[in-house]
C-alpha angles and dihedrals in degrees: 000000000000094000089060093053096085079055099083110099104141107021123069121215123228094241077065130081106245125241102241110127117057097244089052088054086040084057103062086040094277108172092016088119101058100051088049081050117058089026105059108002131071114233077252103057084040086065099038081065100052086040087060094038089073085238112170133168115287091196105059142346096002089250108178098259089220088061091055091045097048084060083049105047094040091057108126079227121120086210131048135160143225122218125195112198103206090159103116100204100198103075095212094052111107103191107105101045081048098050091033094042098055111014110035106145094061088064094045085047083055103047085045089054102044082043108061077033087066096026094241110152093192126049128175123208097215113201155142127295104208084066089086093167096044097057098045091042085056087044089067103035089060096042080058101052086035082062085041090055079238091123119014131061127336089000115206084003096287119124082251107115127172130167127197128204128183126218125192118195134145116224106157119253088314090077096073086070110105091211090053089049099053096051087045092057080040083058084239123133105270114246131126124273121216115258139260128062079069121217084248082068098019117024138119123007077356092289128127113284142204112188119182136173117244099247094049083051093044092063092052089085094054095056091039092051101035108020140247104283092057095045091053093037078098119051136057125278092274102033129039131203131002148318130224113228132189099200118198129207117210090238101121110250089002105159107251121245128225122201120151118227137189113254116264095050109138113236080239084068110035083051089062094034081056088051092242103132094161106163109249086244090083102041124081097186144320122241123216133199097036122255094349090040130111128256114237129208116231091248077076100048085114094050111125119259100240142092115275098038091050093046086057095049091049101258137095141216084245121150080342094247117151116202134186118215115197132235101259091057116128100215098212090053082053103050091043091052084049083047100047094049089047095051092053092043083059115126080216088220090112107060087203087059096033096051099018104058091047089051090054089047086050089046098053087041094067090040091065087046103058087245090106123119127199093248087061076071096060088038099054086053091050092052098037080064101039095049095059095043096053100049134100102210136031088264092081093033091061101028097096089046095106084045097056103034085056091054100037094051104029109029082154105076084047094050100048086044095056105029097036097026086222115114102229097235098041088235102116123074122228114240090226087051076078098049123101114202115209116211117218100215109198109228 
């Protein structure tokens, strides 16, 4: 849509030259910040900005990122750390090779800027392996601000130092954890830790430390350079700015499609600014959040893209992907093939995620399969609560989201499966459709 245009802020389109080079950031005002920063503002002043920009965390629960800093910055410790999750979880998000490919010195400006914020003097941007352009795209970016005295010891000629070092690994969905991140650059094996103590008190190296993820840090920039209110001209009350979003059609091996929109855009509207205008005849629902997001039904379409609003419909903010499911979709095979790639992702530390998410898979299972009894129903809700309260990190709270937002928005396909024994699209197929009885005849 044309009003959404002026939104892209972090992202570049393809119809744009990338940013790539350092003249051509210098040339939109790239690193203009941090020389504003650590020449004429405190660490303090630099958060009270980001504090009145609205800024909260684009990686997880949507915590104000001044608050986080503030923990950090306020640690009795002589050294702290910074670290910058580019790790993109969700496999089919495209948000981080896009941002890192094409515009990787507004990240490293980031990670400069919340670092001299926190006081951290070393930050790790912590991603993926498999995004081979990004980070070499991200290696030269910051070879060339290391040669500008942008990144490195005493920048600008100031005492302030900071050095950044990138890390690519695979670790399945499991990697996007910032506790799993922090015992992996420790060499140890990733999996999460219990909080608190929270990495801002108790992180790396046992040190205080701020882990955010790049496009949080990617927007700093923009508040430092042109100040709170117009960061924040764009936004909601509670959240300022934009998200990144990678939106799916059903289409099977359609290519995705990444805009970038204010908060507060309705999906009704992110759907059209992404050019999809499928008729609601031929949608059953839109899920939200990615992998661990909630599935919609098309009555919420208008509801607003941000936290709280999501949280109450079912769904979250998440890795930001956006996915169409088609008419003909059965929600409980759905939510039992969410659930069966979840339950595999599973780090396996926490017993209620480990087992839990691989009963709910079973259960469903055998309710696609007419093999479901009413007391399955009883049994899905009981483990859809006992999963998320039993978890250390956000990977088992959200995991039953696509369960419960299927049965919370359409009872109807459960109940036909497991009263009538008929999925209500035609579309699964019974287990015992696969039996062959073979009949003894007595000679």
């Amino acid at each position: 849509m044309p009003e959404f245009e002026s939104a892209y802020r972090v992202i570049r389109r393809r119809d744009e030259p990338d940013l790539r080079s350092l003249d051509s950031y210098r040339g939109i005002g790239g690193y203009a910040a941090l020389e504003k920063a650590i020449r004429e503002q405190t660490p303090e002043q630099v958060i009270q900005q980001v504090l009145e920009a609205k800024l909260r965390g684009r990686g997880g629960a949507g915590r104000l990122t001044a608050e986080k800093w503030r923990i950090v910055r306020r640690q009795d410790e002589a050294i702290k750390y910074l670290i910058c999750n580019a790790y993109d979880a969700d496999p089919r998000s495209w948000a981080a090779r896009s941002i890192l490919e094409r515009n990787p010195h507004q990240v490293i400006e980031g990670i400069v800027l919340a670092a001299y914020a926190t006081g951290a003097s070393e930050a790790y941007l912590f991603t993926r392996s498999l995004y081979v352009e990004g980070i070499a795209s991200v290696q030269q970016a910051l070879q060339q601000a290391l040669d500008a005295n942008l990144v490195g010891r005493d920048i600008l000629g100031t005492e302030f130092s900071c050095t950044i070092n990138v890390l690519g690994v695979d670790l399945g969905f499991m990697g996007g954890e910032e506790t799993v991140q922090i015992a992996v650059i420790k060499g140890r094996r990733g999996m999460p830790e219990q909080r608190p103590p929270y990495p801002a008190q108790y992180g790396l190296w046992d040190k205080p430390t701020a882990i955010n993820s790049f496009e949080t840090l990617a927007n700093v920039p923009l508040i430092v350079r042109d100040g709170a209110a117009a960061f924040a001209s764009a936004g909601t009350a509670t959240t300022g700015g934009t998200k990144v979003l990678t939106v799916y059609d059903y289409v099977p091996d359609s290519e995705p499609r990444v805009v970038e929109v204010p908060f507060g855009a309705t999906l009704r509207e992110i759907l059209r600014h992404a050019g999809y205008s499928r008729s609601e005849g031929d949608l059953r629902a839109i899920v939200v959040g990615g992998a661990e997001g909630g599935a919609l039904p098309l009555s919420l379409l208008d509801t607003p893209f941000d936290y709280d609003p999501l949280e109450e419909a079912g769904a979250i903010v998440g890795s930001g992907v956006i996915e169409l499911l088609p008419a003909n979709t059965c929600m409980v095979a759905w939510a039992m093939e969410r659930s069966r790639y979840l339950s595999k992702e599973s780090c396996g530390k926490c017993v209620p995620c480990r087992i839990g998410m691989k009963r709910i898979t079973g259960i469903l299972e055998g309710i696609t399969s007419d093999l479901g009894v009413k007391s399955d129903i009883d049994m899905l809700d009981e483990f859809a609560q006992y999963v998320p309260d039993g978890s250390l990190c956000g990977f088992g709270i959200h995991a039953p989201n696509a369960l419960k937002t299927a049965k919370r928005y359409w009872p109807d396909h459960f109940r036909m499966h497991v009263e009538e024994q008929e999925c209500p699209t035609g579309t699964c197929i019974p287990l015992r459709a696969h039996r062959f009885v073979t009949k003894h005849v007595l000679p």
